[in-house]
C-alpha positions in Angstrom: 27.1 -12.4 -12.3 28.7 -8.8 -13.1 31.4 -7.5 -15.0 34.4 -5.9 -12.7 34.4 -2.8 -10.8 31.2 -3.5 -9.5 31.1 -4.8 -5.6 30.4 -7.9 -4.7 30.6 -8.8 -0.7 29.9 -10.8 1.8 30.1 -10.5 6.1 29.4 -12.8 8.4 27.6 -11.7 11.5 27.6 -14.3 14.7 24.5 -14.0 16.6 25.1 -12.5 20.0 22.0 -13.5 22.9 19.5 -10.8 22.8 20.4 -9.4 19.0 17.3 -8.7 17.6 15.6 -11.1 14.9 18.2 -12.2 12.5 16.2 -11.1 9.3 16.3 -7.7 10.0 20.2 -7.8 9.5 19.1 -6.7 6.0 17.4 -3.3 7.1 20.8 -3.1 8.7 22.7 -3.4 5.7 20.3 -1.2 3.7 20.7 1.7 6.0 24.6 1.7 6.2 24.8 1.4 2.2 22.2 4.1 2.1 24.4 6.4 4.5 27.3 5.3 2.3 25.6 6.3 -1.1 24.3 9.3 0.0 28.5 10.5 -0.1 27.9 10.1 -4.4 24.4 10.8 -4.8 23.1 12.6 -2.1 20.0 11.7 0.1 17.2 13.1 -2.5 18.0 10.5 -5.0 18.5 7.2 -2.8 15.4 5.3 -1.8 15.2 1.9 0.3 12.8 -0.3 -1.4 11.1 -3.4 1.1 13.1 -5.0 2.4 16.4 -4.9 1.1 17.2 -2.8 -2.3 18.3 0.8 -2.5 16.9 2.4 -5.8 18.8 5.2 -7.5 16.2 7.3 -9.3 14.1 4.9 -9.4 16.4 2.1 -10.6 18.1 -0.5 -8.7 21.5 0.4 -7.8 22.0 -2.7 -5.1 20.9 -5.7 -3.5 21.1 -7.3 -0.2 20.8 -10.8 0.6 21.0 -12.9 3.6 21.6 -16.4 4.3 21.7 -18.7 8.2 25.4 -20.3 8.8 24.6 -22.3 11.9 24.8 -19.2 14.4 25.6 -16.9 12.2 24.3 -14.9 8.9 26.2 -14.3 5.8 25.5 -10.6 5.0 25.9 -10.3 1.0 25.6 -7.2 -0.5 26.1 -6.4 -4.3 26.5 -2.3 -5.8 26.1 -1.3 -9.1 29.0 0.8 -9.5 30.6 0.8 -12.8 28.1 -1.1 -14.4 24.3 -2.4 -14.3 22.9 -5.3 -15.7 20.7 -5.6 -19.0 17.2 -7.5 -19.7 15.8 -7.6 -16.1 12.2 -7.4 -15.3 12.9 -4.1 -13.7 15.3 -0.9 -14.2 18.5 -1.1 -13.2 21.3 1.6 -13.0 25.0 2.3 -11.7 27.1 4.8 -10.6 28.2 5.7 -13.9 25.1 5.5 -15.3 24.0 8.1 -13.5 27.3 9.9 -14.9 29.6 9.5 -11.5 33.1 8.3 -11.2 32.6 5.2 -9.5 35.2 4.9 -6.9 37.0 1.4 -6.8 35.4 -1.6 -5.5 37.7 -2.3 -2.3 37.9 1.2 -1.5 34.1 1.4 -1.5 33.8 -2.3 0.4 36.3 -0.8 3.8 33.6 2.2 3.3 31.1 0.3 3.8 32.4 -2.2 6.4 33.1 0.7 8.8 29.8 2.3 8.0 27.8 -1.2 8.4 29.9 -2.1 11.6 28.0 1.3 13.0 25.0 0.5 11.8 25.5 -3.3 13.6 26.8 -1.7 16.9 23.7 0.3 17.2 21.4 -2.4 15.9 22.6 -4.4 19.3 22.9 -2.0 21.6 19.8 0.4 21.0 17.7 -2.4 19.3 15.8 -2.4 15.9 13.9 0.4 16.5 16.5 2.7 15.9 17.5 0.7 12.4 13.5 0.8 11.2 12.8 4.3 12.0 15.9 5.1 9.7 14.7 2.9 7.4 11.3 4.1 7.1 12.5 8.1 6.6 14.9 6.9 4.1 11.8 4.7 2.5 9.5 5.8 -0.3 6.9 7.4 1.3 3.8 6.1 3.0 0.4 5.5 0.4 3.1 4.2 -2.3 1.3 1.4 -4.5 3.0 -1.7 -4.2 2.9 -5.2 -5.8 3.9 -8.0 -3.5 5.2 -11.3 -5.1 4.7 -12.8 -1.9 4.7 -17.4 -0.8 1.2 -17.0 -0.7 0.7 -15.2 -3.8 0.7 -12.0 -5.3 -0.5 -8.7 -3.4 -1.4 -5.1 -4.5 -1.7 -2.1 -2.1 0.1 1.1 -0.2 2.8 0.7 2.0 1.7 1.3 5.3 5.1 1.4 6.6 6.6 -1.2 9.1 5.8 -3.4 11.9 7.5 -3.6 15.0 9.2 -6.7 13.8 10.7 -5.0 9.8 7.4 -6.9 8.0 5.8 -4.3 5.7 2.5 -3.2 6.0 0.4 -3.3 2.8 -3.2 -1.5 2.9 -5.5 -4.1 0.4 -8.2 -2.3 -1.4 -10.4 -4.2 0.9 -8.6 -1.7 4.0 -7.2 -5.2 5.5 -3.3 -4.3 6.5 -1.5 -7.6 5.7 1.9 -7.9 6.6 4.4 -9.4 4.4 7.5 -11.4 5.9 9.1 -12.1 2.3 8.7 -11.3 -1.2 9.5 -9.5 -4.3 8.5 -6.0 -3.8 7.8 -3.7 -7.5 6.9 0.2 -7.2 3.1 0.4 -9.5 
């Protein structure tokens, strides 16, 4: 739930033969709304956060979620940006709590459609490399300590960066790399 004038959108992306694997549909996302946010808050203080959150100094400003529609996957993206929520287990932020004018919530959805649809385009055509190596330079950096609410349990380590595939890398004290598929990622 969130009050109005902040986005809240959905896409639906059919699965072409050869697209690459449909999870990574989220780096996708994360990347065009990256490119977009950069226009109000410039690159230095946007980060990606594994797998699918951008962080606005260091707070969430959005989320990306993805769910399977037979042969399809329902992109859902949601942007802080006239307001951020209260009482979560992490910071949050906004547009204009980072003192911005945010713009209006349609205008910034056709942004983003065009800006995602390039994203997409490329994602097909030049494959997922191209999507995770923007990814990782738009990531925080590489030694990061991490916490890992993963299926299996929880994790600590530094982000190693990516496999071929989008699973993160996580350096264990131990110096095992396990890779992480899905789970609730938190900066230490």
């Amino acid at each position: 739930m969130s009050p109005p004038g902040n986005l809240h959108a959905s896409t639906l992306v059919r699965r072409l033969g050869g697209d690459p694997p449909a999870p990574s549909l989220a780096m996708v996302a994360a990347v065009a709304l990256d490119e977009l946010l950069q226009a109000w808050l410039g690159p230095d203080r946007l980060a990606i956060k594994w797998p699918n959150d951008l962080l606005a100094d260091g707070a969430k400003i959005s989320g990306i979620l993805l769910e399977g529609a037979g042969d399809a996957v329902v992109v859902g993206i949601g942007v802080n940006l006239a307001h951020r929520p209260e009482g979560i287990d992490r910071p949050a932020t906004s547009l204009a709590a980072l003192g911005l004018s945010p713009p209006e919530p349609g205008d910034f959805a056709a942004e983003l459609a065009a800006v995602f649809a390039a994203w997409l385009a490329r994602w097909r055509t030049e494959g997922l490399g191209v999507v995770l190596a923007r990814w990782q330079a738009r990531a925080h950096p590489a030694g990061t300590a991490l916490r890992v609410r993963a299926p299996e349990g929880e994790i600590e380590g530094l982000y190693e960066g990516l496999a071929a595939d989008g699973a993160l890398r996580l350096r264990t004290s131990d110096g095992r790399i396990h890779l992480v598929h899905a789970g609730d990622v938190f900066l230490l």
